[in-house]
C-alpha positions as CSV (number, residue, x, y, z in Angstrom):
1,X,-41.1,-1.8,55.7
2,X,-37.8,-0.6,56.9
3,X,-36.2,1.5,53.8
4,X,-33.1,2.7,55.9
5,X,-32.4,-1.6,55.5
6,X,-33.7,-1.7,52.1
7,X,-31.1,1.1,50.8
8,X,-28.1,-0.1,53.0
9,X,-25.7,-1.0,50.9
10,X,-24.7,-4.5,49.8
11,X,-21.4,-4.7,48.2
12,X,-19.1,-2.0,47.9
13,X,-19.8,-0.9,44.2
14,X,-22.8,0.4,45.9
15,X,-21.1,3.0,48.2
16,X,-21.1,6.3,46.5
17,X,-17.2,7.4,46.5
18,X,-15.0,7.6,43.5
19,X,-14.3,4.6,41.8
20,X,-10.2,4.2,42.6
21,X,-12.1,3.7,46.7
22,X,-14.2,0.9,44.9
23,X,-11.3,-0.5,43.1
24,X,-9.1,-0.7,46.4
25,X,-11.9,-2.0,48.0
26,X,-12.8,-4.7,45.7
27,X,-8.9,-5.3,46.0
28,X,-9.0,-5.9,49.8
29,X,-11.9,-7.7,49.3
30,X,-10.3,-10.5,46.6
31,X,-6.7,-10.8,47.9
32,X,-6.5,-11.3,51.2
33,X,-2.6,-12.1,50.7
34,X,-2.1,-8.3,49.6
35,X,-4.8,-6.8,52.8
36,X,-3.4,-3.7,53.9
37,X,-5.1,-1.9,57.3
38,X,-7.5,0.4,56.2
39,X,-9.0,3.7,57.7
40,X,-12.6,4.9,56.3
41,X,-13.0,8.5,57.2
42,X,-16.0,11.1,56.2
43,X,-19.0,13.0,57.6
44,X,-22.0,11.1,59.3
45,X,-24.2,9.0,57.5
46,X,-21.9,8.2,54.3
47,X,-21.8,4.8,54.7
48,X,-18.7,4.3,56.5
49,X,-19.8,1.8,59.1
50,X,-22.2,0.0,56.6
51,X,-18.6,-0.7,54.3
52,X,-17.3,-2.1,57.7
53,X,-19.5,-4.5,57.7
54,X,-19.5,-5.3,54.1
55,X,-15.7,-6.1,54.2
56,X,-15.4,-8.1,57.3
57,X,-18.5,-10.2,57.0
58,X,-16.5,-13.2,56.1
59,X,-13.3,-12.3,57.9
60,X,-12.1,-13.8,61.4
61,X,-12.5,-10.6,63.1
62,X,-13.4,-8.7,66.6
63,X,-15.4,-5.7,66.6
64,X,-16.0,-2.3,68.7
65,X,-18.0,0.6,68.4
66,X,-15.8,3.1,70.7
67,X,-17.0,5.4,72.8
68,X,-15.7,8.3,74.3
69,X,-17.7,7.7,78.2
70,X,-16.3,3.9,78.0
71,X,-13.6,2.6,79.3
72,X,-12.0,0.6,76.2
73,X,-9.3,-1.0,77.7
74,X,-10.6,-4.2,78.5
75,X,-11.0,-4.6,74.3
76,X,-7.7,-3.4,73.7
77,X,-6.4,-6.0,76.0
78,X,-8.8,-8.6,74.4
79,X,-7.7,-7.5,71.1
80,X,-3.8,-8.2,72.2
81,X,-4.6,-11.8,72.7
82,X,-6.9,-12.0,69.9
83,X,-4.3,-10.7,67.9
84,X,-1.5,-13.1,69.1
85,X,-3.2,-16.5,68.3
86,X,-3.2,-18.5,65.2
87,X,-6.2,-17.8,63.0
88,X,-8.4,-21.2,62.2
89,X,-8.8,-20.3,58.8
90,X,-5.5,-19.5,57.9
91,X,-6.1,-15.9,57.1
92,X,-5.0,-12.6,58.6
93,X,-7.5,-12.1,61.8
94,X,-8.5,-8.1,61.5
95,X,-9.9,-5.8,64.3
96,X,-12.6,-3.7,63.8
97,X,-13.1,-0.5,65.0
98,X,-15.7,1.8,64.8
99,X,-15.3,5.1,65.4
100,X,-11.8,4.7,66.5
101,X,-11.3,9.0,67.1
102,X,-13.3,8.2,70.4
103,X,-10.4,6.2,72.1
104,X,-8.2,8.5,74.2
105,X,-4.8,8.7,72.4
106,X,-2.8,5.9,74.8
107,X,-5.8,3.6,73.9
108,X,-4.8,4.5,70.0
109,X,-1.0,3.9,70.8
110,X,-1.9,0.4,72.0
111,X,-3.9,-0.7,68.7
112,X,-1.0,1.0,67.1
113,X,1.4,-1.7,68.9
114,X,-0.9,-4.1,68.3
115,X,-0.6,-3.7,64.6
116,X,3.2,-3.7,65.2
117,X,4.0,-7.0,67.4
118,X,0.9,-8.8,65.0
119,X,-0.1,-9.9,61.8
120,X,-3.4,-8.5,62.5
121,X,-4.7,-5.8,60.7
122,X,-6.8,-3.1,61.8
123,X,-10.0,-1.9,59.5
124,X,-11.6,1.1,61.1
125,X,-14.0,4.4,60.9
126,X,-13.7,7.8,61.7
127,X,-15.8,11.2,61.0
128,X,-12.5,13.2,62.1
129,X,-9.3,12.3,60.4
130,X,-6.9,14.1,62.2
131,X,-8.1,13.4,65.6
132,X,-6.2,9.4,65.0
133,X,-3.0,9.3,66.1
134,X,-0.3,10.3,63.6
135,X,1.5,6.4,63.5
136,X,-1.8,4.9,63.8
137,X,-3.1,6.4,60.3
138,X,0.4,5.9,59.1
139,X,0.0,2.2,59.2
140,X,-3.2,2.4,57.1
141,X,-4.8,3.3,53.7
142,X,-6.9,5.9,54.3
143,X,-10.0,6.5,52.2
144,X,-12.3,9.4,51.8
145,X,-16.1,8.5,52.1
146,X,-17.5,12.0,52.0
147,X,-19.7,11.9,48.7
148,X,-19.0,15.6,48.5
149,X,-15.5,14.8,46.7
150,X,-17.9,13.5,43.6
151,X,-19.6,15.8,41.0
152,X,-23.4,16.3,42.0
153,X,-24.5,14.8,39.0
154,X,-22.4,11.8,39.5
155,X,-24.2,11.7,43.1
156,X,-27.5,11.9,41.5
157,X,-27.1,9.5,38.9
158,X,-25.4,6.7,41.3
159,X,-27.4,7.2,44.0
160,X,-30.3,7.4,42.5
161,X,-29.9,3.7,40.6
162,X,-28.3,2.3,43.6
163,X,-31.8,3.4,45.6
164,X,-34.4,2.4,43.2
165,X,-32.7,-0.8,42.2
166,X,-32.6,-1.7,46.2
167,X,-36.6,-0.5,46.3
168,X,-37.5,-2.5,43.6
169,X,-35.9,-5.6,44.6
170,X,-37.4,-5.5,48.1
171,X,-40.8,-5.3,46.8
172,X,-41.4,-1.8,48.0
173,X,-43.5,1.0,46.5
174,X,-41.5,4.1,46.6
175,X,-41.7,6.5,43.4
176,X,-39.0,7.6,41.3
177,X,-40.3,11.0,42.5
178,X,-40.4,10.3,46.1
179,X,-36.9,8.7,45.9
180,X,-35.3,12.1,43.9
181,X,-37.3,14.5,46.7
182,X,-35.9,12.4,50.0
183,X,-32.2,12.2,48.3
184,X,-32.8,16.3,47.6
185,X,-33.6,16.6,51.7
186,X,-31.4,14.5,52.8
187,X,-28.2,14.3,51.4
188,X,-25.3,14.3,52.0
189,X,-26.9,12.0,55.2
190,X,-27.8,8.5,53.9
191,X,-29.3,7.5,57.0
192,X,-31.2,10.4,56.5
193,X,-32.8,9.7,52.7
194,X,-33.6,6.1,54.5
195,X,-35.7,7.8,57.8
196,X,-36.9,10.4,54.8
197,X,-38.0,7.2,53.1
198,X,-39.8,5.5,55.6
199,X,-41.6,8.8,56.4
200,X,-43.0,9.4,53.0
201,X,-42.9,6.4,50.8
């Protein structure tokens, strides 16, 4: 039994960041008429590439994990074309891009133009803020994901619920008291109270 899975988030009131992120998320999520480009930024392991996932899962979209030893070009120029055409479903077509900080800064200035000449809009990750180029984050809400902006007994408390609720609905065994010691370990790290998890519970 994979707990990392079991604890993933599902839906975005699960993430644990203040609750004017969930709101605008929740927003995005309802009105796709009102969708603004949106840039997730925080530490490793908050949950930023899970929430990715959770927004686009029912949005016409094309995806990339960026790297910094891969040439990305070839998805910038698929993402032109992709951009330029008529969505089937009638909605705004969105790119997604994770960890955009590892394109080079003229692969940035292109998704930048992208966003520009297009309807498309861009919804993407980051663990380093200011390493985005300037117009790029300018033409995006950015929201904080690092849990460390909440009270750590607001962590507790959420995350705590959030994991036992996701334990018991899977079926799994874990303890109140395993769950509270692997959150102690491994936070701020969710991927690393789920490897924690499946070591222990």
């Amino acid at each position: 039994m994979n707990y990392s899975d079991i604890i993933r988030p599902k839906s975005v009131g699960d993430f644990i960041v203040p609750d004017s992120t969930i709101s605008i998320l929740k927003q995005w999520l309802s009105d796709p008429e009102q969708r603004s480009s949106l840039l997730l930024y925080g530490p490793p392991g908050c949950g930023k590439s899970t929430c990715l996932r959770v927004l686009t899962a029912n949005v016409e979209s094309m995806q990339l994990t960026a790297t910094v030893s891969a040439d990305n070009r070839p998805f910038i120029n698929s993402a032109m074309t992709f951009a330029r055409t008529v969505s089937l479903f009638g909605q705004r077509k969105v790119l997604v891009i994770d960890e955009i900080d590892a394109l080079t800064d003229k692969e940035q200035r292109m998704v930048s133009s992208i966003l520009d000449e297009t309807p498309c809009l861009l919804v993407a990750s980051t663990n380093y803020l200011m390493k985005v180029y300037p117009a790029l984050r300018s033409r995006c809400i950015s929201l904080n994901f690092d849990p460390n902006q909440l009270s750590i007994e607001d962590i507790a408390v959420r995350l705590q619920r959030n994991i036992l609720e996701a334990v018991k609905a899977s079926g799994a065994k874990a303890t109140t008291d395993v769950v509270n010691q692997c959150i102690k370990q491994g936070f701020p790290d969710f991927r690393k109270i789920g490897l924690l998890l499946n070591a222990t519970a």
